[in-house]
BALOBA-1460 file (C-alpha; in Angstrom, 3 decimals):
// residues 80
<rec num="1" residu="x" x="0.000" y="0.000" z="0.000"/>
<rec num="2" residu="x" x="1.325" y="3.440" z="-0.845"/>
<rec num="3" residu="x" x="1.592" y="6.094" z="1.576"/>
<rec num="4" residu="x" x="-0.769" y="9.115" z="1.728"/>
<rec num="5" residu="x" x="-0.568" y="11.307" z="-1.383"/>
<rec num="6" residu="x" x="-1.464" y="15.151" z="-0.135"/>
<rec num="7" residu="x" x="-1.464" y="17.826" z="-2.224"/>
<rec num="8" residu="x" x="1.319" y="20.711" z="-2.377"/>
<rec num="9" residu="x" x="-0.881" y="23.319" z="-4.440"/>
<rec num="10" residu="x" x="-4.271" y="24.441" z="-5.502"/>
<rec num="11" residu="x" x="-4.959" y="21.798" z="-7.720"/>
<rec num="12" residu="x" x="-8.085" y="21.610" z="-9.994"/>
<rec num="13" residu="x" x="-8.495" y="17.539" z="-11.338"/>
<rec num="14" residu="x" x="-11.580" y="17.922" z="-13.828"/>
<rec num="15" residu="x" x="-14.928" y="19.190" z="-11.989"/>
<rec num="16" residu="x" x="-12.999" y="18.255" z="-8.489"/>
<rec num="17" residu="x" x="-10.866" y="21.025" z="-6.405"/>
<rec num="18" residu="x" x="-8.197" y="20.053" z="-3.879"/>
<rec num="19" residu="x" x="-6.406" y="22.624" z="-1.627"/>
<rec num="20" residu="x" x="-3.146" y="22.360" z="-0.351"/>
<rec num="21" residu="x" x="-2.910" y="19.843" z="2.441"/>
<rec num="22" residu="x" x="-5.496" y="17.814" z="1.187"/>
<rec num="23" residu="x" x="-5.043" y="13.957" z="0.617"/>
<rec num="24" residu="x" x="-5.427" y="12.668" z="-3.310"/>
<rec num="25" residu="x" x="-7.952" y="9.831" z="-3.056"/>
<rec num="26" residu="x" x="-6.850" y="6.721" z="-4.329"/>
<rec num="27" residu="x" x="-6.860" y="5.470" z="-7.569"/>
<rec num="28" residu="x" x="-8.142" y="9.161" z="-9.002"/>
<rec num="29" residu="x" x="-4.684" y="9.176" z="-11.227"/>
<rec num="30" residu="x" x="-2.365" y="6.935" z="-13.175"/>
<rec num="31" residu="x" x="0.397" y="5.965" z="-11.063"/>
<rec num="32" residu="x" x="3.069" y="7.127" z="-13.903"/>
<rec num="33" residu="x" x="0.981" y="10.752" z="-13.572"/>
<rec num="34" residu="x" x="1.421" y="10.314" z="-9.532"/>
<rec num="35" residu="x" x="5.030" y="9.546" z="-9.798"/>
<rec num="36" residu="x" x="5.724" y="12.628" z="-12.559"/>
<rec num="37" residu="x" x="3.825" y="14.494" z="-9.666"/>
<rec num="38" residu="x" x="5.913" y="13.567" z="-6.945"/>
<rec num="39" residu="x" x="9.105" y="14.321" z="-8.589"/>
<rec num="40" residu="x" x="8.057" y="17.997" z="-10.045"/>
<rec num="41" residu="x" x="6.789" y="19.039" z="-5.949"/>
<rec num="42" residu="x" x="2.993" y="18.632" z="-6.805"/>
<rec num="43" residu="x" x="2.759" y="16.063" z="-3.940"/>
<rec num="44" residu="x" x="4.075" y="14.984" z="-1.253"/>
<rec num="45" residu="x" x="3.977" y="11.095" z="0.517"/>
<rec num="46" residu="x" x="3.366" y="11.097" z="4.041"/>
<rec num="47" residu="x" x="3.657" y="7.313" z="5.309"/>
<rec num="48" residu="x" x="3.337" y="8.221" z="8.823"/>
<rec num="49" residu="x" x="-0.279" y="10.122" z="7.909"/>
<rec num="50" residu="x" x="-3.102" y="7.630" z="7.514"/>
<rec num="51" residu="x" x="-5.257" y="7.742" z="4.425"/>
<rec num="52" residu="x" x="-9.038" y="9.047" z="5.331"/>
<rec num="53" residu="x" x="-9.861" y="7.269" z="2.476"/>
<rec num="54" residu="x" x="-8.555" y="3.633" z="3.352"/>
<rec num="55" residu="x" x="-9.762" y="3.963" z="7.041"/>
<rec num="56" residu="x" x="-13.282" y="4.941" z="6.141"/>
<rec num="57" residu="x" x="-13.602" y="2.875" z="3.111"/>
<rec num="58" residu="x" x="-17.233" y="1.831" z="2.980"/>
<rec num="59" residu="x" x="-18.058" y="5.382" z="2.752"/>
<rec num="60" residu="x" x="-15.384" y="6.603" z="0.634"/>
<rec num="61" residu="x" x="-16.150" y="3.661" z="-2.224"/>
<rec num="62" residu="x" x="-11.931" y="3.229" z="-1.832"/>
<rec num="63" residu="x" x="-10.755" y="-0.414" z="-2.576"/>
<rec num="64" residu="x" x="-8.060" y="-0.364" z="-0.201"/>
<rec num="65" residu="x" x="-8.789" y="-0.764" z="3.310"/>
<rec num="66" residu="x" x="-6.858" y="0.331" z="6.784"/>
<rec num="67" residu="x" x="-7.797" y="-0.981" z="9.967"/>
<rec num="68" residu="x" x="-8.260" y="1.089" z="12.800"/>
<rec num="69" residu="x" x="-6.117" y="-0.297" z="16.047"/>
<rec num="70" residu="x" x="-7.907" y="-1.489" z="19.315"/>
<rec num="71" residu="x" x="-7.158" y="1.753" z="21.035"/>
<rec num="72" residu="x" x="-8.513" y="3.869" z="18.094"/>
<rec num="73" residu="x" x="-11.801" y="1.111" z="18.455"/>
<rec num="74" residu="x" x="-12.214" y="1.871" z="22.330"/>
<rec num="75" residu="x" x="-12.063" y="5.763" z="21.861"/>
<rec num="76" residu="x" x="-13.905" y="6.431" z="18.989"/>
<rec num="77" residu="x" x="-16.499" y="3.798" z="18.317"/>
<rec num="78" residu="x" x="-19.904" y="2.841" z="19.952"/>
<rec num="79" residu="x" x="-20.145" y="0.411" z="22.338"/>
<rec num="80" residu="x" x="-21.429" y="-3.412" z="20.831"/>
């Protein structure tokens, strides 16, 4: 799994607008356009940032998934 993509600049990706600081969702670009967009500056891999988009997949329709840990469970999930 790759780390979080986040955005370095404005960026406008057809009718979608991303600010700086904002994660690219998975799978929106070609990887070869990702990588030519690493190297210019555009964005930026964070591995120690979590993707939004992997941890709340079934809402965010990503394929990849990220688990949350036990602690993460206890504190911010309702009781079974």
């Amino acid at each position: 799994m790759r780390p979080t993509l986040i955005f370095l600049h404005h960026t406008d990706l057809g009718d979608r607008k991303f600010r700086f600081g904002e994660e690219l969702p998975p799978g929106v670009l070609p990887a070869t356009v990702v990588d030519q967009w690493l190297d210019s500056g555009r964005l930026k891999e964070y591995p120690e940032r979590r993707s939004l988009y992997r941890v709340f997949a079934p809402f965010s329709g990503c394929k990849e998934r990220e688990q949350l840990t036990e602690d993460e469970l206890t504190s911010y999930s309702l009781p079974k």
